[in-house]
C-alpha positions as CSV (number, residue, x, y, z in Angstrom):
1,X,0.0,0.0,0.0
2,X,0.8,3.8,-0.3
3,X,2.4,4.4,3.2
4,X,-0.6,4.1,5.6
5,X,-0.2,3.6,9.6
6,X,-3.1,6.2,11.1
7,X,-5.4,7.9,9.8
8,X,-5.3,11.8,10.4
9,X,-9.0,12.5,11.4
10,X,-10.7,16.4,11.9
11,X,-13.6,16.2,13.9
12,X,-15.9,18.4,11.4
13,X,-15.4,15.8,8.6
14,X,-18.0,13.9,10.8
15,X,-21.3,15.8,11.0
16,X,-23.4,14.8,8.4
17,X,-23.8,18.3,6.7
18,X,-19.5,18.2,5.7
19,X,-19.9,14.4,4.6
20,X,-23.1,14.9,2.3
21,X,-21.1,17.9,0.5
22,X,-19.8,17.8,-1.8
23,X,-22.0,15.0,-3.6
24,X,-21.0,11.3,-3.4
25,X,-22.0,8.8,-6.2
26,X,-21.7,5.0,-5.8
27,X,-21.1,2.3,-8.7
28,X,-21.7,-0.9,-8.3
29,X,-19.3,-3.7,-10.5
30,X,-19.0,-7.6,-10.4
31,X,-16.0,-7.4,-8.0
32,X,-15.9,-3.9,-6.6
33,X,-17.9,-1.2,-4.9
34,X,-16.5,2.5,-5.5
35,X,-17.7,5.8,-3.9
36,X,-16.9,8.6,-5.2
37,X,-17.3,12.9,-5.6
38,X,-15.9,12.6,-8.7
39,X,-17.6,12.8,-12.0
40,X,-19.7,10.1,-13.0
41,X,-17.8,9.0,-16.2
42,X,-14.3,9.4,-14.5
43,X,-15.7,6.8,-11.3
44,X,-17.4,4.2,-14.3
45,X,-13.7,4.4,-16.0
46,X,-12.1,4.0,-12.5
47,X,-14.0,0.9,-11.4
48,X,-13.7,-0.3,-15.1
49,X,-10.1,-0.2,-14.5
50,X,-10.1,-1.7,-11.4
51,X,-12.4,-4.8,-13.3
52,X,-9.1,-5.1,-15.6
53,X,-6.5,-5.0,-13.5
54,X,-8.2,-7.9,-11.1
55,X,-9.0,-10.1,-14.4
56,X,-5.3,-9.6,-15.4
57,X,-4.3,-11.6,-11.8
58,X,-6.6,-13.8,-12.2
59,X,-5.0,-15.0,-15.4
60,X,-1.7,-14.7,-14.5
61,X,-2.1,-16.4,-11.3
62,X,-4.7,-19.7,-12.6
63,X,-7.3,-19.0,-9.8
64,X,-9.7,-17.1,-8.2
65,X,-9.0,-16.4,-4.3
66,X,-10.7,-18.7,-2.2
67,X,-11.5,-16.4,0.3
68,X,-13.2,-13.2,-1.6
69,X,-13.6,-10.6,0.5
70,X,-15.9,-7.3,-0.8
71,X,-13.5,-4.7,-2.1
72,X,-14.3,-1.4,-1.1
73,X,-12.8,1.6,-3.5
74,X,-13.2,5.4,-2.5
75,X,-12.2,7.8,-4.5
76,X,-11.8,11.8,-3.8
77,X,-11.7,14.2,-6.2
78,X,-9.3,16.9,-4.6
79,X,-6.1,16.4,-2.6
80,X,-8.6,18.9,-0.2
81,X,-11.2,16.4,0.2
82,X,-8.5,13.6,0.9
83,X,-6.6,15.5,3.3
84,X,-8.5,14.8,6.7
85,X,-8.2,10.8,5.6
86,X,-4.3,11.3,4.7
87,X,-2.5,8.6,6.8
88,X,0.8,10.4,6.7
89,X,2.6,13.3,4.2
90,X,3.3,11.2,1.7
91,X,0.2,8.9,1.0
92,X,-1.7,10.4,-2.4
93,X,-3.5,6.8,-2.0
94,X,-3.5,3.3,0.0
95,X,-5.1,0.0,0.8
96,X,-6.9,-0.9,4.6
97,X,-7.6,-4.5,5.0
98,X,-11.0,-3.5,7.1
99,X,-13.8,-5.5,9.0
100,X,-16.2,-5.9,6.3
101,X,-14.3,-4.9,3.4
102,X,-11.0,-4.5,2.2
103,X,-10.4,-0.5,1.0
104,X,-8.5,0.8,-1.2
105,X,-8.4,5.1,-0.8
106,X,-7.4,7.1,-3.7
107,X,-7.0,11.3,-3.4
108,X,-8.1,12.1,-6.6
109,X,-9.7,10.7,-10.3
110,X,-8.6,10.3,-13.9
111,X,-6.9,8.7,-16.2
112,X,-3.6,9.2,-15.3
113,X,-4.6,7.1,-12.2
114,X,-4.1,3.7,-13.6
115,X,-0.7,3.3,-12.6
116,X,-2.3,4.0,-8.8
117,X,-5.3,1.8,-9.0
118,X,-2.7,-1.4,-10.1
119,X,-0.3,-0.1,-7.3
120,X,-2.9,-0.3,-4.8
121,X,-4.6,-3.5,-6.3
122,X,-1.3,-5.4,-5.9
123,X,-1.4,-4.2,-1.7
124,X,-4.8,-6.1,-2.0
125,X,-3.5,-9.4,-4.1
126,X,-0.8,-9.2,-1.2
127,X,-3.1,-8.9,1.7
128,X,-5.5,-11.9,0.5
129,X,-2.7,-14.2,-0.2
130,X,-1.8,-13.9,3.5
131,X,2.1,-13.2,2.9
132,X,3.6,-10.8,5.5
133,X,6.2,-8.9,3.7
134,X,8.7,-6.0,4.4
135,X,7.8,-2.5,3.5
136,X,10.6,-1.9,1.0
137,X,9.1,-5.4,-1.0
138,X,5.6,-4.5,-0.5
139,X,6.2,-1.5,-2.3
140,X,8.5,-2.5,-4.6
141,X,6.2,-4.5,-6.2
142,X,3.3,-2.5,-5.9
143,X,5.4,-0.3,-7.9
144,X,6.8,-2.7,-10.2
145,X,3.2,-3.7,-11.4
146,X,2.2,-0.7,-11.5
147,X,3.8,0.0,-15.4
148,X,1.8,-2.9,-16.6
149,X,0.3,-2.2,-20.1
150,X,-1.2,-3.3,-23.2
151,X,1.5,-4.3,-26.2
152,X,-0.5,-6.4,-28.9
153,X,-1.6,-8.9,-27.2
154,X,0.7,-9.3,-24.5
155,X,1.2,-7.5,-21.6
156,X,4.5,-5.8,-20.4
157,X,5.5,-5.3,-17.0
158,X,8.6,-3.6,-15.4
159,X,9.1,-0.5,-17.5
160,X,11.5,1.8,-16.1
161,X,9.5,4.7,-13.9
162,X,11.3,7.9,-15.0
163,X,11.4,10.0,-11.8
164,X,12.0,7.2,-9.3
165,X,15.6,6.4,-11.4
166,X,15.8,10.2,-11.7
167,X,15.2,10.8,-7.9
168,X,18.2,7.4,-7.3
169,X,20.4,8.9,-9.3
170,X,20.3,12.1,-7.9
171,X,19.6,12.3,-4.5
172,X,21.6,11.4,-1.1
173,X,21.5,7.3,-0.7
174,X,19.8,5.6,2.2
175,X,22.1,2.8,3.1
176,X,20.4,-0.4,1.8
177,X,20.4,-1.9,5.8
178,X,17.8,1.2,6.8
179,X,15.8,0.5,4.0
180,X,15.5,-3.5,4.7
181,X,14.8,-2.6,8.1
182,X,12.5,-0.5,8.1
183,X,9.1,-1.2,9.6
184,X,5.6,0.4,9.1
185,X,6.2,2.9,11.9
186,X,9.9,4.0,10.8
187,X,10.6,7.4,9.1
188,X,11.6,6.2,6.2
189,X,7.9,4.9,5.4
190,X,6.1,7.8,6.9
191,X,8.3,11.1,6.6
192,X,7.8,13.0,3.2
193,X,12.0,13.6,3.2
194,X,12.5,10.3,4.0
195,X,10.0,8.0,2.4
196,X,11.1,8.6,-1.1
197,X,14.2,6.4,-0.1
198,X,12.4,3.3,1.0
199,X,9.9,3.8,-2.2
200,X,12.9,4.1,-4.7
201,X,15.2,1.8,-3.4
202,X,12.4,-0.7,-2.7
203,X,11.5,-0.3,-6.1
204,X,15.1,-0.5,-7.5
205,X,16.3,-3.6,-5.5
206,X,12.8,-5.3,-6.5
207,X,13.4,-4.4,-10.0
208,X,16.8,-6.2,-10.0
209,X,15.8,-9.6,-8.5
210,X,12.7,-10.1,-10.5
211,X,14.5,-9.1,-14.2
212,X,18.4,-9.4,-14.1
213,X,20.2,-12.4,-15.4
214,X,22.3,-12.3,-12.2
215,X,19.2,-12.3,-9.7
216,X,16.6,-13.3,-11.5
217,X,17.2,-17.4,-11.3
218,X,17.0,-17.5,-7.7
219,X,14.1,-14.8,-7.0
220,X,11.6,-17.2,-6.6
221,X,13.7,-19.0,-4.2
222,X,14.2,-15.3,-2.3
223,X,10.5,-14.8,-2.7
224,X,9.7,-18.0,-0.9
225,X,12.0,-17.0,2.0
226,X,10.3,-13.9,2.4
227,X,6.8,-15.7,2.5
228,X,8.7,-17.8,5.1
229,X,9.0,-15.4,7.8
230,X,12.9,-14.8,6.9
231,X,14.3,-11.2,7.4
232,X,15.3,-9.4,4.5
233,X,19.0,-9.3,5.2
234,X,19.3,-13.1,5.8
235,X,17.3,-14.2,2.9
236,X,19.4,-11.9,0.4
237,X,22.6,-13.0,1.6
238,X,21.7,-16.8,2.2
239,X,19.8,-16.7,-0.9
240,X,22.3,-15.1,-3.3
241,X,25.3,-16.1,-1.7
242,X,26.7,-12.7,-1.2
243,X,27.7,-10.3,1.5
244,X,24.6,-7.3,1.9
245,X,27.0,-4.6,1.2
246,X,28.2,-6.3,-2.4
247,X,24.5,-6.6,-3.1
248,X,24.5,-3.1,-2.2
249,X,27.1,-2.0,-5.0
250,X,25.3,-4.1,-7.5
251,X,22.1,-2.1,-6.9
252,X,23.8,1.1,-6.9
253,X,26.1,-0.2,-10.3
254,X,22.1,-1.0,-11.8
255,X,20.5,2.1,-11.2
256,X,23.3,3.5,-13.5
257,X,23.4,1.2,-15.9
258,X,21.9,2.1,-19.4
259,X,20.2,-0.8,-20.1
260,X,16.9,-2.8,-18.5
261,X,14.6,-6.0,-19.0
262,X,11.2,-5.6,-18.7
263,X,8.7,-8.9,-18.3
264,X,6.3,-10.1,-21.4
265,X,3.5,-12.1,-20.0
266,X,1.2,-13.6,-22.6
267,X,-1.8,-12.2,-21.3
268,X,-3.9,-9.5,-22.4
269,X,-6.1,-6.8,-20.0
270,X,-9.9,-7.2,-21.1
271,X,-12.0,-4.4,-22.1
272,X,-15.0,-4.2,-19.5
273,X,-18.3,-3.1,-21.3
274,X,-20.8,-4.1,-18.8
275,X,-23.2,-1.3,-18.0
276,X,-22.6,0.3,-14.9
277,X,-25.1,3.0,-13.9
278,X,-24.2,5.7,-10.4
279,X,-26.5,6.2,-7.9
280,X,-26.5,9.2,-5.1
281,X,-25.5,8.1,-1.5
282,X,-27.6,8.7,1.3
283,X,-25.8,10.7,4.2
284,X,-26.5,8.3,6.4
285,X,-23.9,5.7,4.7
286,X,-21.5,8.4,3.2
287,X,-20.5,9.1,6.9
288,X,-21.0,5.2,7.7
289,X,-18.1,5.1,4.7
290,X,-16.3,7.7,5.9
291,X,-16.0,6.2,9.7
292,X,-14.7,3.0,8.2
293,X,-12.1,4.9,7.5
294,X,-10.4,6.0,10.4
295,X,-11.8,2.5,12.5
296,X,-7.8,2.0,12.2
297,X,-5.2,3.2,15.0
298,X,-5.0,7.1,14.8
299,X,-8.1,9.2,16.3
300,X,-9.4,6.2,18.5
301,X,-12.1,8.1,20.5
302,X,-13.9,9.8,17.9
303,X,-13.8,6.6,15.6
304,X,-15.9,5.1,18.8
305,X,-18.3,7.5,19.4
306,X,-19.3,8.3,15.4
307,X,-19.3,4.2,15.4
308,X,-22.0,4.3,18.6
309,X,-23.5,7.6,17.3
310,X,-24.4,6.1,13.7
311,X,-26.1,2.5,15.6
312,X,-28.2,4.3,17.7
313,X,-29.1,6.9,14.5
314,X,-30.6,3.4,12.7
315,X,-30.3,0.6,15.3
316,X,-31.7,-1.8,12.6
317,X,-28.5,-1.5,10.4
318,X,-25.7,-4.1,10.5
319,X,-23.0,-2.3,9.4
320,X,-22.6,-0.1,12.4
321,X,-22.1,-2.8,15.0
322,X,-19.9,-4.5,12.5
323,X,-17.6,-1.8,12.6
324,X,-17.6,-1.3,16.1
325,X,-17.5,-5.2,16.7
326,X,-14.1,-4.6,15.0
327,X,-12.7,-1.3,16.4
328,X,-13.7,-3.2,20.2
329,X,-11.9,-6.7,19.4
330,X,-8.5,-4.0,17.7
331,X,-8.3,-2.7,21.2
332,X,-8.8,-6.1,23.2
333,X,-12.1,-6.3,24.6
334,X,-12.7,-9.5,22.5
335,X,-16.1,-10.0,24.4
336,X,-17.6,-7.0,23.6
337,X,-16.7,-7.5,20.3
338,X,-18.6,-10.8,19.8
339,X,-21.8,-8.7,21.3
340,X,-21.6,-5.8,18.4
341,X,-20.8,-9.2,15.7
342,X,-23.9,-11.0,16.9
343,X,-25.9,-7.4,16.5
344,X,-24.8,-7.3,13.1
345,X,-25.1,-11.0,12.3
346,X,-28.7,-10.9,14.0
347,X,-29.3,-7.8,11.7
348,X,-28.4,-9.4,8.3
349,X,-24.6,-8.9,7.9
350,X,-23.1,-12.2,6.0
351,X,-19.9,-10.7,5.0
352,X,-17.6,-13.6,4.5
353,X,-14.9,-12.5,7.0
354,X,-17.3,-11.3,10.0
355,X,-18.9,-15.1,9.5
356,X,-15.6,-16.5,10.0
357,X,-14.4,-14.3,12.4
358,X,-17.8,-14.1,14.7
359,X,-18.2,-17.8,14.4
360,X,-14.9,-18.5,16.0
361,X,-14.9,-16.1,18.9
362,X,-18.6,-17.4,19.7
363,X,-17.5,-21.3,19.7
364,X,-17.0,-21.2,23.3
365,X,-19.7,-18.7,24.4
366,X,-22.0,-19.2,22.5
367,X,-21.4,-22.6,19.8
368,X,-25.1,-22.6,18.7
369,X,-24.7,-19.1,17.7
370,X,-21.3,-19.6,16.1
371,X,-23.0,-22.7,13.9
372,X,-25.0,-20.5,12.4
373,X,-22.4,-18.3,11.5
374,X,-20.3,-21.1,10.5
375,X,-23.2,-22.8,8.1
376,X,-23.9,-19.3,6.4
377,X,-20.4,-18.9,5.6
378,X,-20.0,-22.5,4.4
379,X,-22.8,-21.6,1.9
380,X,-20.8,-19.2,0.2
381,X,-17.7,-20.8,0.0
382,X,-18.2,-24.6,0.3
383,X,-14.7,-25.2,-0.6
384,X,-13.0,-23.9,2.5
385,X,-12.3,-27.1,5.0
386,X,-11.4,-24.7,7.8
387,X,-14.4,-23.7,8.5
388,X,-15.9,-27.3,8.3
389,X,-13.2,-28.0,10.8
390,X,-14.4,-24.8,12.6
391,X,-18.3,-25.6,12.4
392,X,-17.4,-29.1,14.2
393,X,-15.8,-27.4,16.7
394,X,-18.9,-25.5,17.9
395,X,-21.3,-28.5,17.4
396,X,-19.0,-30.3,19.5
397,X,-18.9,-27.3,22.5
398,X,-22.8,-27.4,21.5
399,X,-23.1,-31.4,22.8
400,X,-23.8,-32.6,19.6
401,X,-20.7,-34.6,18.7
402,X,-22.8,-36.5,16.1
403,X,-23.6,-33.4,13.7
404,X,-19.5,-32.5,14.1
405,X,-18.7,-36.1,13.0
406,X,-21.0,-35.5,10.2
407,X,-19.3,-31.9,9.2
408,X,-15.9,-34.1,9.6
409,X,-16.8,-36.5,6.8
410,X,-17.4,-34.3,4.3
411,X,-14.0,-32.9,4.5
412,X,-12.6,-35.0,1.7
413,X,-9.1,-33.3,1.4
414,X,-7.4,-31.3,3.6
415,X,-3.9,-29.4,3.4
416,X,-1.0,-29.5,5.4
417,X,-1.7,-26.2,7.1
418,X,-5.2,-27.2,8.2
419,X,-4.3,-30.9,9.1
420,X,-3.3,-30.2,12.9
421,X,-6.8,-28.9,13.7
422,X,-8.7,-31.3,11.7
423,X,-7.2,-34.0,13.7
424,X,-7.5,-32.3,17.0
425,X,-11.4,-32.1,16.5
426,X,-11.4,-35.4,15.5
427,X,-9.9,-37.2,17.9
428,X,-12.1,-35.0,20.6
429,X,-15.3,-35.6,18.6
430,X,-14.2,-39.9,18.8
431,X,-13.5,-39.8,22.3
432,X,-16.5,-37.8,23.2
433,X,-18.7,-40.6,21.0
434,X,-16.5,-43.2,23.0
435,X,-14.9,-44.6,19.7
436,X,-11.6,-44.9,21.0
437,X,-10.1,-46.9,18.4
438,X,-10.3,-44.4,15.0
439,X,-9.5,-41.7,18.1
440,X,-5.9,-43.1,18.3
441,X,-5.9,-43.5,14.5
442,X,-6.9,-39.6,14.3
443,X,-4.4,-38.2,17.6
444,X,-2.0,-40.1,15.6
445,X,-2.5,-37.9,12.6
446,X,-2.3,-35.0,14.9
447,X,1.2,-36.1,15.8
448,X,2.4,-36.8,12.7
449,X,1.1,-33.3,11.1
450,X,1.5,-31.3,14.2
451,X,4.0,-28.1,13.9
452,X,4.7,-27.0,16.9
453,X,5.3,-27.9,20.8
454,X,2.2,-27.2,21.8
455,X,0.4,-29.5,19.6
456,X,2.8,-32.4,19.7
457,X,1.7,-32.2,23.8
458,X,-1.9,-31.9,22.9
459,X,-1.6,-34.8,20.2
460,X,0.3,-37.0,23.2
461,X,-2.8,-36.1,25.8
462,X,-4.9,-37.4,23.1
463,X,-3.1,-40.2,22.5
464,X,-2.7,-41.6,26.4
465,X,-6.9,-40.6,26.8
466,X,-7.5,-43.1,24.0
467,X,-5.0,-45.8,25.7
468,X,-7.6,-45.3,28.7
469,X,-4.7,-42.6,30.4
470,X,-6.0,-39.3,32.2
471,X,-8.6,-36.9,30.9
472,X,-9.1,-35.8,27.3
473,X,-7.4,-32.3,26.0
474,X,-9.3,-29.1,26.3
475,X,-11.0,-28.0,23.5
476,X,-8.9,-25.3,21.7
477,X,-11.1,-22.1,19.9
478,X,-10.4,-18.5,19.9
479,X,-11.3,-17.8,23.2
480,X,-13.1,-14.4,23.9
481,X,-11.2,-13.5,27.5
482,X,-12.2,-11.8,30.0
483,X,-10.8,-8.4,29.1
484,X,-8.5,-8.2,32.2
485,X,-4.7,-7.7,31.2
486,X,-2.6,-10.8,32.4
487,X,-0.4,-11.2,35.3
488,X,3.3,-12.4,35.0
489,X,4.5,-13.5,38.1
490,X,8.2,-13.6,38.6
491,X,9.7,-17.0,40.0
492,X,12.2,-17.2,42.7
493,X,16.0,-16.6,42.1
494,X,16.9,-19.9,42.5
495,X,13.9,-21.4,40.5
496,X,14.6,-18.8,38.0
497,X,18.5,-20.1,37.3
498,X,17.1,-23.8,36.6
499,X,14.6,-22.9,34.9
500,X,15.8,-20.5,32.3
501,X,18.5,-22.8,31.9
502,X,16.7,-25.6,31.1
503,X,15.1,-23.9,28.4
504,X,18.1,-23.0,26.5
505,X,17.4,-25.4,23.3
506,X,14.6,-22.7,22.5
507,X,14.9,-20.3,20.2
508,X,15.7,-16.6,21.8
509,X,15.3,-12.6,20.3
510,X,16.9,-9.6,22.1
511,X,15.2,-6.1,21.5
512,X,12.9,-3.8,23.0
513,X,9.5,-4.7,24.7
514,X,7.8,-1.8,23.3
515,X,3.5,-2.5,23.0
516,X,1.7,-4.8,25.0
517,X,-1.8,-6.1,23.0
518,X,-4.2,-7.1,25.4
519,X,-6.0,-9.5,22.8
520,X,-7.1,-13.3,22.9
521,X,-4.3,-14.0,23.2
522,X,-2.4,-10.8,24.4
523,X,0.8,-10.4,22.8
524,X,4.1,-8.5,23.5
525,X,5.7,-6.4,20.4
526,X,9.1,-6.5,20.0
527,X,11.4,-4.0,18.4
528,X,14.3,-5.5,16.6
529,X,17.1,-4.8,14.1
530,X,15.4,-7.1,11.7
531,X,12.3,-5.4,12.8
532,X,9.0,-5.7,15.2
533,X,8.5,-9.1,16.5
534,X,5.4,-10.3,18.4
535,X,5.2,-13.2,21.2
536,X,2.0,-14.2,22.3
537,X,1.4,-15.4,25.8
538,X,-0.5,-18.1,26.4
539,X,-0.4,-19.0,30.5
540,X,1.1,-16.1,32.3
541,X,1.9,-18.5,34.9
542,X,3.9,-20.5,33.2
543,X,6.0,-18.0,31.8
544,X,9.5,-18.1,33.4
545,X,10.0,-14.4,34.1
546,X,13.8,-13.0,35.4
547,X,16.2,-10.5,35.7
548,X,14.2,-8.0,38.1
549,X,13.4,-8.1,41.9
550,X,9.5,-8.5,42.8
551,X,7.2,-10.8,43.1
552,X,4.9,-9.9,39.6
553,X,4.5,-7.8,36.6
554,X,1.2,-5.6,35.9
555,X,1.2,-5.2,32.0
556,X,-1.2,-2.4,30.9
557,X,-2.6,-2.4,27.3
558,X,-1.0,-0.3,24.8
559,X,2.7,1.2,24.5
560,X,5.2,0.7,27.0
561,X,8.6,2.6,27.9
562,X,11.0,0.8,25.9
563,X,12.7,-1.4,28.0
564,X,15.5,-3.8,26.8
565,X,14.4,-7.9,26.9
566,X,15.1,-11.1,25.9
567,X,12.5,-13.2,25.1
568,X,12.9,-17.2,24.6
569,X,9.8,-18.7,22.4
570,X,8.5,-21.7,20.9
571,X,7.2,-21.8,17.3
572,X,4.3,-19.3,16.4
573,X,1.0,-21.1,16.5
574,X,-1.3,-17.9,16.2
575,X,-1.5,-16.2,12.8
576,X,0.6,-12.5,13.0
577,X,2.7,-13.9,16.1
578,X,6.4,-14.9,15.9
579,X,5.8,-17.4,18.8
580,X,4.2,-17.9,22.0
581,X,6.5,-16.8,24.8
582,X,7.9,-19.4,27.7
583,X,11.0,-17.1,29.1
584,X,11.1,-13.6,29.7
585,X,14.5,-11.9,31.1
586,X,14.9,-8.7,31.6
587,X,18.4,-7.4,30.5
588,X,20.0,-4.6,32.3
């Protein structure tokens, strides 16, 4: 995305007279949803464009995304206009991956926006295939893609942009270890006399693994590392073979080079002639847009009270409570958050992610509820095994272990990633049905596909239950908390030596413990050289805590003095988490 970390919010932009003027038109396509206070032939071509760039992925990539979630484009018409939505001085557009819909923001309208709309539409591609990547790469090839056009009937991609080698050439370099590094909250992705760096280099450096004869036989390979979870620095230099400072010089030899590759793909980018007719926005859903917008970090308060403000304006709308069910469960009251979903759910909303995200949280407080969800969202995309797996969950919290052995058996295939839970639920749903034979045959499974500690020990507990040892494992779901931020409670000295000891063989990061998330789970943020890392803690009292006097630590929500830690982890099990946490010392 264009460089977006908060949105800059002015109160006014609220009241329903500002929002409703100037006049906001909506269009309506197969894939997208634009509003706009443009012209009404400038949105059709910008939503038509839109329309060309997604059918040019899907060809290029074989498939559809599995997971469709409604894509949301607004479009300004004046830098004014934009200005109170700006997420930082250099942003003229950029993508938020939202509750209900994914958004793409764009300050103005016209043709000479296309290389914007692909830009932007790459940030989404991105997004949906679940790959975390570093800034520098995420814009890099936002910006590669960006110069994709029509030649005959192929398309080329990768043609040189004029003032970004200008701007290279030119201006004082970053050193490539600042740019690598650099996270969504550094200067150099924020700061309009520092920005340019990370978008020009990134570009650059991107431009020279995907199309040089040197780099481009192992990109894929660095690609992959990337989508790995590997740092930037260590996948370049594993990858290529090379020290980061002589990948450096090559960059800085290529940007002064005279000649460049660009890519051919046979593919061509299809004309869109259906007929798409704009219609005028009521108020009402213009500022409903609008506070979709900022229901991000930046101007927290006000996001909440337009959110509460707009629900109890038309109390028998969904959206509202979706949004707030969303803006609650971002700031860790998960439990309130599954209240404003079941509003909205109750109220007609069947957007595919607040179906799989609602029946989830519910599977523990409320299973029948979260079947429901579960079964809608299975309707629109039958194809998704996780939330089968899901769905037999809640029957199973429900009591009725028959209808999850049911959902089980019409999971004919299942991937490597989901394999670990389908097993889990298996075995349970067996053991709870006392068929403990096909429950060792299924905690077996579990073993063999499970990926990290904590499910090898859950497999094991499954196992010895079906031998006839103990009591069967807990049911695992995404557990709504009580909203009460945990407790770490410091061992004795002694204890503390063995202990940390002990766990050694674990993998370890130094940095600073900078943001404490009180989420289900909560999760401690790390800063890094390689860049933020998050731990999530699972059992605060099992969490081998050392290197201070006291008996416990209070952690409030939110940022924390930066304070220098080591933190030893096992493999990540949550999605967005480095690991879960099992030693925490604090370094003098």
């Amino acid at each position: 995305m264009r460089p977006a970390t908060a949105v800059i919010l002015c109160l006014y932009c609220f009241s329903s007279t500002q929002a409703a003027d100037p006049r906001w038109i909506r269009v309506q396509s197969a894939n997208f949803e634009i509003y706009s206070t443009g012209g009404e032939r400038a949105t059709i071509d910008t939503v038509r464009q839109f329309e060309q760039v997604r059918g040019f992925f899907v060809q290029a990539m074989g498939h559809e995304n599995d997971k469709p979630v409604p894509v949301r484009i607004i479009v300004f018409n004046s830098l004014k206009e934009y200005e109170p939505y700006r997420p930082n001085e250099v942003a003229i557009a950029y993508f938020h991956a939202g509750g209900e819909h994914d958004t793409i923001v764009m300050s103005h309208i016209g043709s000479e926006t296309f290389p914007v709309a692909i830009h932007e539409y790459v940030h989404l591609v991105i997004e949906h295939f679940g790959i975390v990547v570093p800034p520098w790469l995420n814009e890099g090839l936002a910006e590669y893609y960006s110069t994709l056009q029509q030649r005959g009937n192929k398309v080329v991609i990768g043609d040189i942009i004029p003032g970004r080698l200008l701007a290279l050439r030119q201006e004082k370099w970053a050193p490539l270890p600042v740019i690598l590094t650099a996270d969504a909250n550094s200067p150099y992705y924020n700061e309009k006399n520092k920005a340019g760096s990370l978008y020009n280099e990134g570009w650059a450096l991107t431009h020279m693994i995907l199309l040089t004869r040197e780099y481009r036989p192992k990109s894929q390979a660095f690609l992959d590392a990337i989508a790995r979870g590997q740092d930037s620095i260590t996948a370049l230099t594993s990858i290529y073979g090379k020290p980061l400072a002589e990948i450096e010089r090559d960059l800085q030899a290529y940007i002064r080079s005279d000649q460049f590759l660009a890519a051919i793909v046979p593919e061509k980018l299809e004309k869109q002639s259906a007929t798409l007719t704009p219609e005028p926005v009521p108020a009402f859903d213009v500022r409903l847009v609008l506070a979709g917008l900022t229901n991000r970090p930046g101007k927290d308060a006000a996001t909440r009270a337009q959110l509460q403000q707009l629900s109890a304006e038309q109390p028998n709308r969904a959206e509202p409570y979706a949004e707030l069910g969303y803006f609650l469960w971002r700031h860790g009251d998960a439990n309130a958050a599954t209240e404003d979903f079941a509003k909205a759910f109750e109220l007609g909303s069947r957007s595919p992610r607040l179906l799989w995200d609602y029946g989830r949280m519910a599977e523990q407080s409320d299973p029948s509820k979260s079947a429901l969800a579960l079964n809608e969202l299975i309707k629109q995309q039958p194809a998704r095994a996780e939330v089968r797996i899901e769905l037999a969950n809640a029957f199973l919290n429900a009591n009725r272990a028959n209808d999850a052995l049911g959902v089980l058996k019409e999971i004919k295939t299942v991937t490597p990633k989901d394999a670990p839970r389908l097993f889990d639920v298996e075995a349970r749903v067996q053991l709870t049905l006392g068929d403990r034979d096909n429950a060792k045959k299924s905690a077996e499974q579990f073993l063999k596909y499970a990926k990290t500690e904590d499910d090898r020990i859950r497999a094991q507990q499954l196992l010895d239950y079906a031998a006839g040892k103990g009591a069967p494992a807990a049911t695992t779901t995404i557990a709504t908390g009580e909203g009460a931020a945990p407790v770490l409670r410091r061992v004795p000295q002694q204890t503390t030596v063995t202990s940390v000891t002990t766990r050694r063989e674990l993998p370890a990061v130094s940095g600073q413990f900078t943001q404490f998330v009180c989420g289900d789970p909560p999760r401690m943020v790390i800063s890094t050289p390689s860049g933020n890392k998050t731990f999530v803690i699972r059992d605060p009292d099992k969490i081998v805590v050392s290197g201070r006097d006291g008996g416990k630590i209070d952690l409030t929500c939110g940022d924390q003095k930066p304070i220098k830690v080591r933190i030893e982890y096992s493999p990540a099990i949550e999605p967005g988490s480095d690991g879960t946490a099992r030693a925490i010392e604090f370094e003098p």
